[in-house]
PDB file of N, CA, C and O in Angstrom:
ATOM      1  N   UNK A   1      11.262  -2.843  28.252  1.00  0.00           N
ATOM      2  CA  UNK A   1      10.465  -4.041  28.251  1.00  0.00           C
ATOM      3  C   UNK A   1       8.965  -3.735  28.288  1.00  0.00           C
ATOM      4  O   UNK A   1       8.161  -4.516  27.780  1.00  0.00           O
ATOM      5  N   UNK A   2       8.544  -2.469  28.957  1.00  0.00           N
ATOM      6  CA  UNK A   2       7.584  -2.363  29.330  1.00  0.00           C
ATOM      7  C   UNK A   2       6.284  -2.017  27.742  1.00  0.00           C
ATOM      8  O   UNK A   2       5.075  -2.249  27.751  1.00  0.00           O
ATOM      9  N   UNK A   3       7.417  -1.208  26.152  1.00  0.00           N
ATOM     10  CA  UNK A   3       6.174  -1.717  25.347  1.00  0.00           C
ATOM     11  C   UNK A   3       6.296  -2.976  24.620  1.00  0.00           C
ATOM     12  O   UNK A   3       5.409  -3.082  23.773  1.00  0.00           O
ATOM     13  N   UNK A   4       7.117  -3.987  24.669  1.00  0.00           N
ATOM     14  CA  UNK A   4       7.582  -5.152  24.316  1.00  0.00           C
ATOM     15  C   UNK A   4       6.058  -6.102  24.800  1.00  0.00           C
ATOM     16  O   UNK A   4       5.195  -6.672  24.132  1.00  0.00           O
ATOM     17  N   UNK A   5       6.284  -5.905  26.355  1.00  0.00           N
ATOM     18  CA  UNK A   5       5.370  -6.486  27.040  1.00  0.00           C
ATOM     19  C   UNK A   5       3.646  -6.250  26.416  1.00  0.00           C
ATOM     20  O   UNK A   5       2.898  -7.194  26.162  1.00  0.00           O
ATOM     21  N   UNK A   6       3.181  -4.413  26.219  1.00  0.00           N
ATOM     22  CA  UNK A   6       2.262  -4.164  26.032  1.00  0.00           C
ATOM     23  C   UNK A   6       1.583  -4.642  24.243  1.00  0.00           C
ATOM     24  O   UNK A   6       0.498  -4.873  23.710  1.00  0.00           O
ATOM     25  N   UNK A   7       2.977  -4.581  23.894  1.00  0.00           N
ATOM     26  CA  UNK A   7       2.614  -5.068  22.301  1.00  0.00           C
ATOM     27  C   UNK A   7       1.545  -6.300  22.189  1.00  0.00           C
ATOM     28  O   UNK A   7       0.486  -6.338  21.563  1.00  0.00           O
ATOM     29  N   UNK A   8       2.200  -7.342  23.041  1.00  0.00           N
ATOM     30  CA  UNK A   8       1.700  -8.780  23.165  1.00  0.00           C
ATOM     31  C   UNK A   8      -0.113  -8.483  23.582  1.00  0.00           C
ATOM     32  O   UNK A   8      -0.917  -9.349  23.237  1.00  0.00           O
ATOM     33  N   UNK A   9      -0.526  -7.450  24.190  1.00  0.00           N
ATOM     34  CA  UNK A   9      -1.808  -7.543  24.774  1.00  0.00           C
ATOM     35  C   UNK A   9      -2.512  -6.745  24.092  1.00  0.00           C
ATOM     36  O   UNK A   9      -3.722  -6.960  24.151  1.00  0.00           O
ATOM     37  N   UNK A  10      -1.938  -5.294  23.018  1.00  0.00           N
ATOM     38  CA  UNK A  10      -3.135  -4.719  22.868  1.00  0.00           C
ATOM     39  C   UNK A  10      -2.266  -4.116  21.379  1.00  0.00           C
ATOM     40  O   UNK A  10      -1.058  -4.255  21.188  1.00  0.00           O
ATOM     41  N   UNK A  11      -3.309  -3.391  20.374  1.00  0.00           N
ATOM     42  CA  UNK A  11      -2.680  -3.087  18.932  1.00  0.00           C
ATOM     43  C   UNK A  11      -2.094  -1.794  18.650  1.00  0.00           C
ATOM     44  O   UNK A  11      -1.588  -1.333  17.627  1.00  0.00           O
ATOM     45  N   UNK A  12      -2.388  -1.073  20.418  1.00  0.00           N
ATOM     46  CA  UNK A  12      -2.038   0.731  20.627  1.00  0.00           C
ATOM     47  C   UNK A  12      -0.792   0.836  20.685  1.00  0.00           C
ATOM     48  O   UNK A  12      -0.220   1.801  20.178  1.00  0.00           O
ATOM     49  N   UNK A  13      -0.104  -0.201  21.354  1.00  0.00           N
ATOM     50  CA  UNK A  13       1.554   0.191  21.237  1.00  0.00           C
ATOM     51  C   UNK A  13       2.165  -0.846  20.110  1.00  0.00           C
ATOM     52  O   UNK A  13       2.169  -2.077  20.139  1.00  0.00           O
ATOM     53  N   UNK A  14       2.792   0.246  18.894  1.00  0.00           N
ATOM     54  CA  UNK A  14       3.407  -0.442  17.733  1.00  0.00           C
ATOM     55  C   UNK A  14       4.477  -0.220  17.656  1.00  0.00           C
ATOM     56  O   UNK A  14       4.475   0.666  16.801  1.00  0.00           O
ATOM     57  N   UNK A  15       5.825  -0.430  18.031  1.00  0.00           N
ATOM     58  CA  UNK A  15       6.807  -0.228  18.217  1.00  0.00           C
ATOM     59  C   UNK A  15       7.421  -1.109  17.168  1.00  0.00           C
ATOM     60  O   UNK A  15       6.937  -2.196  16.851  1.00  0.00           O
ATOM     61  N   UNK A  16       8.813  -0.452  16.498  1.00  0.00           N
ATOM     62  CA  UNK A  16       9.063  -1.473  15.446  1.00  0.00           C
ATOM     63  C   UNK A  16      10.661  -1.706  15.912  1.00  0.00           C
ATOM     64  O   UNK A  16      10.935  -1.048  16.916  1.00  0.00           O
ATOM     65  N   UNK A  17      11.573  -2.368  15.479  1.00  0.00           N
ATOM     66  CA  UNK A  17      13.046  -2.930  15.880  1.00  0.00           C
ATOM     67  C   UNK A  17      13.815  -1.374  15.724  1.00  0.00           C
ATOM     68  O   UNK A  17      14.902  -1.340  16.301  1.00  0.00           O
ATOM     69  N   UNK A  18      13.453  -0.218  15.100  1.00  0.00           N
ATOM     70  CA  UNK A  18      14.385   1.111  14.989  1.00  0.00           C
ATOM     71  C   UNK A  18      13.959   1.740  16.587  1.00  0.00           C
ATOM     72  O   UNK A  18      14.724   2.142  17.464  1.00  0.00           O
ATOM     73  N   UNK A  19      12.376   1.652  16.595  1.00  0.00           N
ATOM     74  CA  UNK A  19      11.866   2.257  18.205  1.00  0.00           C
ATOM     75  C   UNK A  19      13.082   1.928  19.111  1.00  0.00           C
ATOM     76  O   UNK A  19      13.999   2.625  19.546  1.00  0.00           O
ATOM     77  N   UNK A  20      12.717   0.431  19.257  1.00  0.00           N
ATOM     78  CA  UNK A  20      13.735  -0.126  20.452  1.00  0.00           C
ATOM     79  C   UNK A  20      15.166   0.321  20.376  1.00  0.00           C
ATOM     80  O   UNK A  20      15.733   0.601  21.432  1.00  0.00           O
ATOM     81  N   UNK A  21      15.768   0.411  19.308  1.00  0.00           N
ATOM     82  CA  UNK A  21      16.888   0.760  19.464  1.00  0.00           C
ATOM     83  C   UNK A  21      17.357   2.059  19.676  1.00  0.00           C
ATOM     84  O   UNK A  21      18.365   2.311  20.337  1.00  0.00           O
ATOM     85  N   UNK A  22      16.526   3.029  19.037  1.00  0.00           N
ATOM     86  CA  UNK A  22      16.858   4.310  19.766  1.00  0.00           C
ATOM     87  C   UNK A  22      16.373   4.584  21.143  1.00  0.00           C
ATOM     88  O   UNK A  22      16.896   5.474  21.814  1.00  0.00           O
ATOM     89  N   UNK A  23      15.262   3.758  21.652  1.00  0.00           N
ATOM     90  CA  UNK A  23      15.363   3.921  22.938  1.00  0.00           C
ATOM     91  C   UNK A  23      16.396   3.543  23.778  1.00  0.00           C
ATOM     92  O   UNK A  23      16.768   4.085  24.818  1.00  0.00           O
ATOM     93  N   UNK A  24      16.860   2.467  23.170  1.00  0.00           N
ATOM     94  CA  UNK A  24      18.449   1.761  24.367  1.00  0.00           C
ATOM     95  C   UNK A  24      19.318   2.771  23.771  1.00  0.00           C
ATOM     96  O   UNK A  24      19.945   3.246  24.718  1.00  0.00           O
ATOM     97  N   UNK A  25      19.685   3.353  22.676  1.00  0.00           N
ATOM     98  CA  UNK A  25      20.380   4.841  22.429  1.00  0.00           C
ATOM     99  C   UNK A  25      20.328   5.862  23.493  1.00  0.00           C
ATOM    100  O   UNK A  25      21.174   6.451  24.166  1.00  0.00           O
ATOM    101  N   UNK A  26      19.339   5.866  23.429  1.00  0.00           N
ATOM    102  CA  UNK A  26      18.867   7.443  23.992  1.00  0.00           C
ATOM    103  C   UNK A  26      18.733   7.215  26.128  1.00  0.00           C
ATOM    104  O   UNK A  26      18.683   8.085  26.998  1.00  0.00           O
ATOM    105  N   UNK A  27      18.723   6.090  26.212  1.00  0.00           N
ATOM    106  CA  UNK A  27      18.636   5.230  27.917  1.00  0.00           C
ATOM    107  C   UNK A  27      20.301   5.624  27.757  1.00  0.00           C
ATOM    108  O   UNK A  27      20.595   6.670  28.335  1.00  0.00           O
ATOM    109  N   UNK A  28      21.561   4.848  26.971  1.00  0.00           N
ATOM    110  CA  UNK A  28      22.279   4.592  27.028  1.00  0.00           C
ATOM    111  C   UNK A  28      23.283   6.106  27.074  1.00  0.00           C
ATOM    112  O   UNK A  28      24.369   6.220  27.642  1.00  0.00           O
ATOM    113  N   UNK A  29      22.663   6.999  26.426  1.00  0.00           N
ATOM    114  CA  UNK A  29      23.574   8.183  26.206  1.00  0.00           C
ATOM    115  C   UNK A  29      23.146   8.931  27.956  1.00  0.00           C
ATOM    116  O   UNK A  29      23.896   9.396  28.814  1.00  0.00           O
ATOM    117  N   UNK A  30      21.942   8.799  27.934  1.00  0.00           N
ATOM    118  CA  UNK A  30      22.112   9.418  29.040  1.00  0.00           C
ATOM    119  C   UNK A  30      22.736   8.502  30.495  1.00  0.00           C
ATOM    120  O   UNK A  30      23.340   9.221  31.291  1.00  0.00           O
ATOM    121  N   UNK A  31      22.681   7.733  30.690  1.00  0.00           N
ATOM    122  CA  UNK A  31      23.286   6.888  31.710  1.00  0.00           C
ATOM    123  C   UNK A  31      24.884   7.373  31.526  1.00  0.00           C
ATOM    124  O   UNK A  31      25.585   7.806  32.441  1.00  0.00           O
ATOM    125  N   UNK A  32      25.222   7.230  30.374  1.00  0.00           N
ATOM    126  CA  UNK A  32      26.507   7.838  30.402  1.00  0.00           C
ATOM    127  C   UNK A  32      27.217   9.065  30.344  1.00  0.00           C
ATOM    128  O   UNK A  32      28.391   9.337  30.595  1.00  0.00           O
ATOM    129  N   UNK A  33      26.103   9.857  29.900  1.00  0.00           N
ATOM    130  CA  UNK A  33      26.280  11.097  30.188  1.00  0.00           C
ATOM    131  C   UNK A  33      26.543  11.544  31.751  1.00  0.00           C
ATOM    132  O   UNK A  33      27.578  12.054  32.181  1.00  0.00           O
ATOM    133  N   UNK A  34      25.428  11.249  32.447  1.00  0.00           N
ATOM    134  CA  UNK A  34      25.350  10.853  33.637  1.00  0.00           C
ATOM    135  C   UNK A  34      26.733  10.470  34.548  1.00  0.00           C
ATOM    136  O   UNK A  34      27.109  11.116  35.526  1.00  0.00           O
ATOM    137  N   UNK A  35      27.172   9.675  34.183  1.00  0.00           N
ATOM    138  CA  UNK A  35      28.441   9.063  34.817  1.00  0.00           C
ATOM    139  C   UNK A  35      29.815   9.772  34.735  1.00  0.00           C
ATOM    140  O   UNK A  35      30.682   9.902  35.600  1.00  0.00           O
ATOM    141  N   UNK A  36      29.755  10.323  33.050  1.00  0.00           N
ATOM    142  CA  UNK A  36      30.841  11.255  32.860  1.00  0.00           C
ATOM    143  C   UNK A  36      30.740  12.570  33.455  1.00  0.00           C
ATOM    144  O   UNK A  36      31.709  13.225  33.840  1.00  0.00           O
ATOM    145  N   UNK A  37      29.166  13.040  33.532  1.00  0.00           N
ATOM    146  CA  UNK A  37      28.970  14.095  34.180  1.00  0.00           C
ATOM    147  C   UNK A  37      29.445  14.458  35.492  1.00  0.00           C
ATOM    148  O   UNK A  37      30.197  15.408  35.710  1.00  0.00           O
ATOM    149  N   UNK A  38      29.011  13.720  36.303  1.00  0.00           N
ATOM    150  CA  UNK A  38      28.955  13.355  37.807  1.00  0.00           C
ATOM    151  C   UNK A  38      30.330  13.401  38.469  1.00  0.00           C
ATOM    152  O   UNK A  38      30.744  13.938  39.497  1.00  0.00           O
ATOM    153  N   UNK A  39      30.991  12.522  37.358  1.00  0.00           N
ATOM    154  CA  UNK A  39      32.999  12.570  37.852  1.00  0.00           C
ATOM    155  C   UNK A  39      33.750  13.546  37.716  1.00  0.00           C
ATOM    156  O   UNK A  39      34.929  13.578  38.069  1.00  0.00           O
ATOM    157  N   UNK A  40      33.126  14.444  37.185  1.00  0.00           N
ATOM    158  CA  UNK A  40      33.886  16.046  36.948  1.00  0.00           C
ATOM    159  C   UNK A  40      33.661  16.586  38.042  1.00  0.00           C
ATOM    160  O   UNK A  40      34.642  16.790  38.757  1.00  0.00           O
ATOM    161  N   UNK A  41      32.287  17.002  38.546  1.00  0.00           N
ATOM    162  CA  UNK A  41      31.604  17.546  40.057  1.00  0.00           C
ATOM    163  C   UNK A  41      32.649  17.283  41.003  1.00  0.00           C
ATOM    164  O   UNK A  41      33.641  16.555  40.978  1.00  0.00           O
ATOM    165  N   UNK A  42      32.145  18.095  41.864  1.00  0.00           N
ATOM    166  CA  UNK A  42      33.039  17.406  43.520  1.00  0.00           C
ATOM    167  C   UNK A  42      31.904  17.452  44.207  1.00  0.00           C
ATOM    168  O   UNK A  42      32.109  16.496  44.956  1.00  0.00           O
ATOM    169  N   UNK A  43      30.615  17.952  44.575  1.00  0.00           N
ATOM    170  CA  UNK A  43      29.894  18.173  45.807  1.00  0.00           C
ATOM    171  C   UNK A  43      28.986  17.326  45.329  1.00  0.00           C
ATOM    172  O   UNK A  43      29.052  17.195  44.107  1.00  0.00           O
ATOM    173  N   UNK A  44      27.944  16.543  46.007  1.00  0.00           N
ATOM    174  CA  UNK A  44      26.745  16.405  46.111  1.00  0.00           C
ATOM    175  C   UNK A  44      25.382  16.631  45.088  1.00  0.00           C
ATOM    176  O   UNK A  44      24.619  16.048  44.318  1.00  0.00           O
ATOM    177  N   UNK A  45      25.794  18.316  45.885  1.00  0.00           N
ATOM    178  CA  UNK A  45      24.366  19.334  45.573  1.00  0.00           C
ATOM    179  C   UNK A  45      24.942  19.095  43.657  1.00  0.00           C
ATOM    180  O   UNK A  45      24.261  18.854  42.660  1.00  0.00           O
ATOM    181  N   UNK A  46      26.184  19.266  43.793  1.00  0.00           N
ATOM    182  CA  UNK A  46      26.683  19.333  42.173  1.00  0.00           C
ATOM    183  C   UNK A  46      25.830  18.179  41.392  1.00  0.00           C
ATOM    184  O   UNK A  46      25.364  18.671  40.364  1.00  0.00           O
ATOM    185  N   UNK A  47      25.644  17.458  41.472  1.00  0.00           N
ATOM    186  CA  UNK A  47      25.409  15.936  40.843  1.00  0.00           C
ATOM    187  C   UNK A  47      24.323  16.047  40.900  1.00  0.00           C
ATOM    188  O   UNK A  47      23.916  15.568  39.841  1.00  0.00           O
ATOM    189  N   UNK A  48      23.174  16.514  41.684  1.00  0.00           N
ATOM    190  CA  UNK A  48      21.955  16.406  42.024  1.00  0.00           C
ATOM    191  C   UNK A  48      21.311  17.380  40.505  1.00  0.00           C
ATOM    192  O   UNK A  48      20.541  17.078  39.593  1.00  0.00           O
ATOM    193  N   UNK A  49      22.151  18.726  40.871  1.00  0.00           N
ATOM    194  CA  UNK A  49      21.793  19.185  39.995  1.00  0.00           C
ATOM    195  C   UNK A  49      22.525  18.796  38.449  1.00  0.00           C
ATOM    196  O   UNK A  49      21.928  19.362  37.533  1.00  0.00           O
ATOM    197  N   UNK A  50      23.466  18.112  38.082  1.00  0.00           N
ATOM    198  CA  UNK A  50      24.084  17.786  37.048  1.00  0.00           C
ATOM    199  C   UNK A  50      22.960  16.767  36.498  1.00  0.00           C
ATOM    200  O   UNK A  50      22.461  16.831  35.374  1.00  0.00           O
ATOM    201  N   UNK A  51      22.683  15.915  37.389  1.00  0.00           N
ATOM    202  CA  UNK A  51      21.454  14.917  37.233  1.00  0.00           C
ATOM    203  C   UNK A  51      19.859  15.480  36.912  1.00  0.00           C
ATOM    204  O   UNK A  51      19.168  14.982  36.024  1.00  0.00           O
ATOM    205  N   UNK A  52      19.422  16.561  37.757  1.00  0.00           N
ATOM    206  CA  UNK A  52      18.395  17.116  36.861  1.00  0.00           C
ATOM    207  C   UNK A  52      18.472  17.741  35.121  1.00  0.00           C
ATOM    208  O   UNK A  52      17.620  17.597  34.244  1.00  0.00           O
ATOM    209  N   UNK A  53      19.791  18.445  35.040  1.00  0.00           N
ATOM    210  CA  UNK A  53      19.830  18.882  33.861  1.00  0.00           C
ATOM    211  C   UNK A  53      19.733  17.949  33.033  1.00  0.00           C
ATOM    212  O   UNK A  53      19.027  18.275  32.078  1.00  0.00           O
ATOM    213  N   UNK A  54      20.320  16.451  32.952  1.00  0.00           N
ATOM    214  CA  UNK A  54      20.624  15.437  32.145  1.00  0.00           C
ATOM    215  C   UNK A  54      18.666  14.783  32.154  1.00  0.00           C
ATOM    216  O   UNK A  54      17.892  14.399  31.277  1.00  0.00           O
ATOM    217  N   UNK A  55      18.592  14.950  33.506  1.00  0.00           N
ATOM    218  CA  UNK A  55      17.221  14.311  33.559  1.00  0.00           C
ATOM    219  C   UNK A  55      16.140  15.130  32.631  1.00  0.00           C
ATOM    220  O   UNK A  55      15.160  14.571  32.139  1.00  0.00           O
ATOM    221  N   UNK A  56      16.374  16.222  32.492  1.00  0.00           N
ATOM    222  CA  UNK A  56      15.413  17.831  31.899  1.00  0.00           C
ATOM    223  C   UNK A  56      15.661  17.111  30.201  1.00  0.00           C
ATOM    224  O   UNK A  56      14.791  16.787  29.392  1.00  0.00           O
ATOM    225  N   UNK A  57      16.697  17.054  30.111  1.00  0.00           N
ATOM    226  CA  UNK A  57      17.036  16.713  28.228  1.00  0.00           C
ATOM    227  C   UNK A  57      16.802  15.204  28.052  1.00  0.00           C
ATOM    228  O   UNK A  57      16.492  14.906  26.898  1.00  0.00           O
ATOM    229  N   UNK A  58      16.878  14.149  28.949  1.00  0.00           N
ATOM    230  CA  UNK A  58      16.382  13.276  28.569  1.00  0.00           C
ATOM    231  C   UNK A  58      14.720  13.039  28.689  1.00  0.00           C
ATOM    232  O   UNK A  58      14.224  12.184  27.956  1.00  0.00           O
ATOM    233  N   UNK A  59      13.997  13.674  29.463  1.00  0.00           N
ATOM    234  CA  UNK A  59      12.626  13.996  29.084  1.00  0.00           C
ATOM    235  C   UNK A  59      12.286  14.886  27.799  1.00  0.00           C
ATOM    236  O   UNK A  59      11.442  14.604  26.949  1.00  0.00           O
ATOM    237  N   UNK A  60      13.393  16.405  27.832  1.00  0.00           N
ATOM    238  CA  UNK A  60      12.756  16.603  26.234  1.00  0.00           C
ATOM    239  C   UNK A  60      13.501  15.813  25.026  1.00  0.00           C
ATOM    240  O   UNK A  60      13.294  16.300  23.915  1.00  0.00           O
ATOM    241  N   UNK A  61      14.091  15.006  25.061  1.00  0.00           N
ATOM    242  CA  UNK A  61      14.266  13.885  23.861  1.00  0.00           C
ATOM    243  C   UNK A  61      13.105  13.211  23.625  1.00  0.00           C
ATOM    244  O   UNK A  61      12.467  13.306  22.576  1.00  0.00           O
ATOM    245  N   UNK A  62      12.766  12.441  24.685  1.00  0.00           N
ATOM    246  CA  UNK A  62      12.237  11.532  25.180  1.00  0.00           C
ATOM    247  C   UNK A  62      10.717  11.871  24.012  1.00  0.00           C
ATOM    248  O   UNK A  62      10.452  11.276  22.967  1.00  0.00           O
ATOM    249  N   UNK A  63       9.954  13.006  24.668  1.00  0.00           N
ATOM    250  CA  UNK A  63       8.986  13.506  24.034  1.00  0.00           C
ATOM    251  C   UNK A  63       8.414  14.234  22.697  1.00  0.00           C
ATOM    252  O   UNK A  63       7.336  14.464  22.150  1.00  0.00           O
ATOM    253  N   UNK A  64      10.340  14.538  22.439  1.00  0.00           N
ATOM    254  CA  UNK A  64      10.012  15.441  20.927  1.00  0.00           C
ATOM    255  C   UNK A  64      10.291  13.793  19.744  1.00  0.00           C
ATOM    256  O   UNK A  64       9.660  13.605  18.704  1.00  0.00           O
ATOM    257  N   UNK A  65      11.083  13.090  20.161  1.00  0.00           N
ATOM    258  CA  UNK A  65      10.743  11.770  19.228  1.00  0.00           C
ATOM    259  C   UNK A  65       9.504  11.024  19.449  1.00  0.00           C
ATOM    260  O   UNK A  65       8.898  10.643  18.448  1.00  0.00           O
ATOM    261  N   UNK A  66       9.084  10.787  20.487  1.00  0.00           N
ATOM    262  CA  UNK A  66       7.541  10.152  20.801  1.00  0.00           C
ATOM    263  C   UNK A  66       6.623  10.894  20.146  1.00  0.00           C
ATOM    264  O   UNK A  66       6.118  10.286  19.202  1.00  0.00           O
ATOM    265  N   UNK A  67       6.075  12.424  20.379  1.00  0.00           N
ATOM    266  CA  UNK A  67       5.009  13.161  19.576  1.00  0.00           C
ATOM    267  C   UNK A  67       5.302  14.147  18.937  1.00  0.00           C
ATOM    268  O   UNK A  67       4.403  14.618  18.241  1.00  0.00           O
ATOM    269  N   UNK A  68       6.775  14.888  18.929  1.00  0.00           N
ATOM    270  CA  UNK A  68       6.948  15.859  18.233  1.00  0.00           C
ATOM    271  C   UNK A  68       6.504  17.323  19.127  1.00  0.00           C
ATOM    272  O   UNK A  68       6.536  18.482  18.713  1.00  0.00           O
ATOM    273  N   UNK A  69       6.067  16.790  20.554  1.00  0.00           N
ATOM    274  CA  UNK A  69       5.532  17.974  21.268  1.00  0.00           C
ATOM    275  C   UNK A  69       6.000  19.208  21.366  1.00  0.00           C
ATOM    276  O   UNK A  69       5.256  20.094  21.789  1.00  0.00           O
ATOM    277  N   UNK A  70       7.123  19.442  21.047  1.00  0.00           N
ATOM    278  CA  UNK A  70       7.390  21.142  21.115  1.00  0.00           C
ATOM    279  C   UNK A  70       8.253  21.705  19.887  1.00  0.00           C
ATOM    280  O   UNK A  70       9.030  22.658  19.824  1.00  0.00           O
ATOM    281  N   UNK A  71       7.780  20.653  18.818  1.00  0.00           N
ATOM    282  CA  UNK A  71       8.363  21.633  17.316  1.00  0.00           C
ATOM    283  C   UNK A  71       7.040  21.382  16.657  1.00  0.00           C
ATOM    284  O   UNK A  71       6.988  22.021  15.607  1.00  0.00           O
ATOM    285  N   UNK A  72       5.966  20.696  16.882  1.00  0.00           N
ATOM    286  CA  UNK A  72       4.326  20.657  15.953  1.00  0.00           C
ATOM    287  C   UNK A  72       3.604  21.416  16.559  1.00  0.00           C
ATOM    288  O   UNK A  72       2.421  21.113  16.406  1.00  0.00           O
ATOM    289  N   UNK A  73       3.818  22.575  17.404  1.00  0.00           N
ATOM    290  CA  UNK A  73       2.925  22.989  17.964  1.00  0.00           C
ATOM    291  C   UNK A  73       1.685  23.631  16.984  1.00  0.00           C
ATOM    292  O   UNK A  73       2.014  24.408  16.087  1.00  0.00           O
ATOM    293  N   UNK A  74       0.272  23.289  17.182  1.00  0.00           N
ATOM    294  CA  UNK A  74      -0.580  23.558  16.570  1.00  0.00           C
ATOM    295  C   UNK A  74      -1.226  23.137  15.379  1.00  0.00           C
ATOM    296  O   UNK A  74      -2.188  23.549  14.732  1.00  0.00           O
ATOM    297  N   UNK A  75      -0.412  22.185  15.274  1.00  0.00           N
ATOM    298  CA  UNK A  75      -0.527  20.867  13.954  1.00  0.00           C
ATOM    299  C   UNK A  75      -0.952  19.843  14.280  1.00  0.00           C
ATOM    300  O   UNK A  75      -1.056  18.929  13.462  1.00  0.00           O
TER     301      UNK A  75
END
């Protein structure tokens, strides 16, 4: 919601109907990744860390579709 919202106020965030949807893609795979992950574990500490790893790849998704940050390097 949050560039839905920003669209309405300013011309920097241009998001078009494919944006949004790979973002609820990419929210959605990991939430479920997440869930399937987690039910395999037995401990805690397991999940915590099952949850950073998922959290680690959904930040580098996150960033290599937003700017391309770690395959343009120097471009």
């Amino acid at each position: 919601m949050i560039p839905l919202v920003a669209m309405q106020f300013t011309g920097e965030v241009d998001w078009t109907g494919s944006d949004f949807v790979v973002a609820g893609i990419l929210l959605m795979v990991t939430g479920l990744g997440f869930v399937f992950a987690s039910r395999k574990v037995k401990t805690a500490t397991q999940r915590v860390l099952v949850g950073g790893v998922i959290a680690l790849a959904f930040v580098y998704v996150w960033a290599e579709l937003a700017v391309g940050i770690f395959t343009n390097l120097g471009s």
